[in-house]
C-alpha positions, 0 to 999 in steps of 0.5 A: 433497481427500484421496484417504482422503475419495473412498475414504470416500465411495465406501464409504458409496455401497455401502452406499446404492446398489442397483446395481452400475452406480451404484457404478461410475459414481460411482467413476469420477466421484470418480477422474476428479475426483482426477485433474483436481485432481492435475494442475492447477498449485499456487502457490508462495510465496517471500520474502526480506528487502531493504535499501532504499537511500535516495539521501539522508537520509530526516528526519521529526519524530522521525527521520532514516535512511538504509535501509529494511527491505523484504521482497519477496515472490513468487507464481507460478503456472505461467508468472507470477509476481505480485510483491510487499513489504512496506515497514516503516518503525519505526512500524509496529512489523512487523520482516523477522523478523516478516513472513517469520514471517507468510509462513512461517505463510501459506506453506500456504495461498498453495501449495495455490492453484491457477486460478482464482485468487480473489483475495478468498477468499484473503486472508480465510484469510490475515488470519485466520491471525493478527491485526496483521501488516498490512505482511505481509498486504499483500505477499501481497495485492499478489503475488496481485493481480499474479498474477492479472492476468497469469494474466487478460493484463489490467492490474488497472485493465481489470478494476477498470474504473479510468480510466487517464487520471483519474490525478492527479500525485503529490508528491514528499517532501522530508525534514527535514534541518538542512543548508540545501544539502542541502535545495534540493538535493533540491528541485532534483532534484525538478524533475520533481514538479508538488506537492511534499510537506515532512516537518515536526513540528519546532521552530517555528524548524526548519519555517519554515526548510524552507519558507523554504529550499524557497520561495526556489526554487518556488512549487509547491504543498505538501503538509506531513507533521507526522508528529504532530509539533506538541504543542498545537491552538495550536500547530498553528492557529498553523503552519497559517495561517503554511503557507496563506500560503505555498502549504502546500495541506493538513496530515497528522498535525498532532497525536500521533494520540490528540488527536481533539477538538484535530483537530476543532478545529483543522479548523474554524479553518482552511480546510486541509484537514487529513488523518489519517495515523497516526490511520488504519491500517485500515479499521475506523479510517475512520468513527470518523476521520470527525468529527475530520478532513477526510480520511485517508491510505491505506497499502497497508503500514497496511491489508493491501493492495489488497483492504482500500484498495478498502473504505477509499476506499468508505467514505470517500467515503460519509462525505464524506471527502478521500482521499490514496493514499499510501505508506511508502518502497517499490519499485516492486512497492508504488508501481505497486500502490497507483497502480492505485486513484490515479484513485479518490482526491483526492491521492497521494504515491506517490514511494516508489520514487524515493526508493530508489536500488536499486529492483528492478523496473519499474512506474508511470511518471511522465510530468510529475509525473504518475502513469501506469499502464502497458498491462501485465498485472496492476500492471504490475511486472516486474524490472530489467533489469541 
């Protein structure tokens, strides 16, 4: 508070009280305040844009790339510092330009914060600033949940009450590629993955070649991404039944997004579970969701962070709906935040960070396949050692 509003106050308590001690006393009340809040800490807000280097081509339906713009973000307060990203793959339609300008609007609002942090009043003044920036809210809500944690000296999964051991395997994503080598390559890498999760939305001739290439290795089960990329429900019936004999266990995104009443219909032809992905980017999205599809894909980066997937995962689970947790291409500051709520959820694919060869921190561990959250205060991040 602005010392010119104690200054104001005082004067209109002359005016109010009869006594010369009452005015002192409420002097030294308004003084003693500003001075309490003139030595408490304030946060700082820092960013800086990030190249995320892929250990290969990284296909899906309509692309193929090789990078993945990140922003990194950081909070600190006093000793600790909460880490954040956000991760922006072309879809989601945010640039680095586009979020250091949303955290440079944020910047205000994060560095007047001081203990205790509350977490959730925040975020409301920061999803108010502007609408969309999605990918960019999400790296300040992660930050600020990092951070509070380790001012707390607990994991966030101890404060959420989260049971560490009810942690479910995450696939592993292998990417469309048209080199058949390089395909059971990255199968064979992925010796470690118990699930593995198969980008398709090709030509027909295409996707029965990955899964032909990646059968003649593994019998594990598969997760299959469509990436929107099949153009008619026939189709998609068709790809369905060929995938479900072939140990395909559930299907993101069959159809472009717009197509909910072909989604319907597929849904009740086949017993696969089948998953909105791009359909699902928030959690105003979820209800509407719930007729067409049998369940929904959260994203950390599509929702605006932790605060927002908590709801999701709620809500969805009210309506009957299957969850997966999953994640766009990211460090381990996103990965090991978005593993926190995977004991909420049916499925993850939470491999962001191994897909990226130059990742900067340490986080959530992957033991079997498994996802396993580590004893360490806030989402568990810290940076690479050199």
């Amino acid at each position: 508070m602005h010392i010119e509003l104690f200054l104001s106050a005082f004067a209109a308590s002359i005016h109010t009280k009869k006594t010369y001690m009452k005015r002192v006393l409420f002097l030294v009340v308004v003084l003693s305040t500003l001075l309490l809040q003139s030595c408490k800490e304030t946060a700082q807000l820092s960013y800086e844009p990030f190249t995320g280097e892929l250990r290969h081509a990284f296909g899906i339906s309509t692309n193929t790339r090789t990078t993945t713009p990140i922003v990194l973000t950081r909070i600190t307060l006093g000793e600790q510092t909460g880490y954040g990203e956000a991760a922006l793959p072309p879809y989601l339609k945010e640039t680095q330009e586009s979020v250091c300008a949303f955290l440079q609007l944020a910047e205000p609002v994060i560095n007047s914060c001081t203990e205790p942090l509350n977490v959730d009043s925040i975020m409301q003044i920061v999803n108010e600033l502007a609408p969309g920036n999605h990918a960019a809210k999400a790296s300040i809500d992660i930050a600020l949940h990092d951070l509070y944690g380790k001012l707390q000296g607990q994991p966030l999964w101890q404060i959420w009450d989260i049971d560490p051991q009810a942690t479910p395997c995450t696939s592993y994503t292998i990417g469309y590629d048209d080199n058949d080598s390089i395909v059971l390559l990255k199968v064979r890498e992925a010796d470690w993955a118990k699930i593995l999760k198969v980008k398709l939305g090709r030509e027909e001739q295409e996707d029965k070649r990955m899964i032909t290439l990646i059968r003649s290795l593994t019998d594990k089960p598969i997760y299959v991404d469509a990436n929107q990329g099949w153009p008619t429900q026939e189709h998609a019936l068709k790809m369905c039944q060929w995938l479900a004999e072939r140990g395909v266990v559930l299907v993101e995104q069959p159809m472009p997004k717009h197509m909910n009443e072909e989604h319907r219909w597929l849904c009740e032809q086949v017993d696969l579970p089948i998953l909105a992905d791009e359909a699902c980017q928030t959690l105003d999205d979820v209800a509407a969701l719930q007729p067409y599809y049998d369940g929904i894909n959260i994203k950390l980066m599509k929702c605006g962070g932790l605060a927002q997937a908590r709801k999701m995962i709620t809500l969805a689970r009210e309506l009957g709906m299957q969850v997966m947790i999953g994640c766009m291409t990211e460090t381990s500051a996103g990965i090991s935040a978005a593993a926190t709520l995977s004991a909420l959820v049916d499925y993850a694919d939470l491999d962001g960070h191994v897909l990226i060869a130059n990742d900067p921190y340490e986080g959530i561990q992957l033991v079997d396949g498994k996802l396993t959250l580590v004893n360490k205060p806030g989402t568990g991040v810290t940076l690479r050692e050199l």
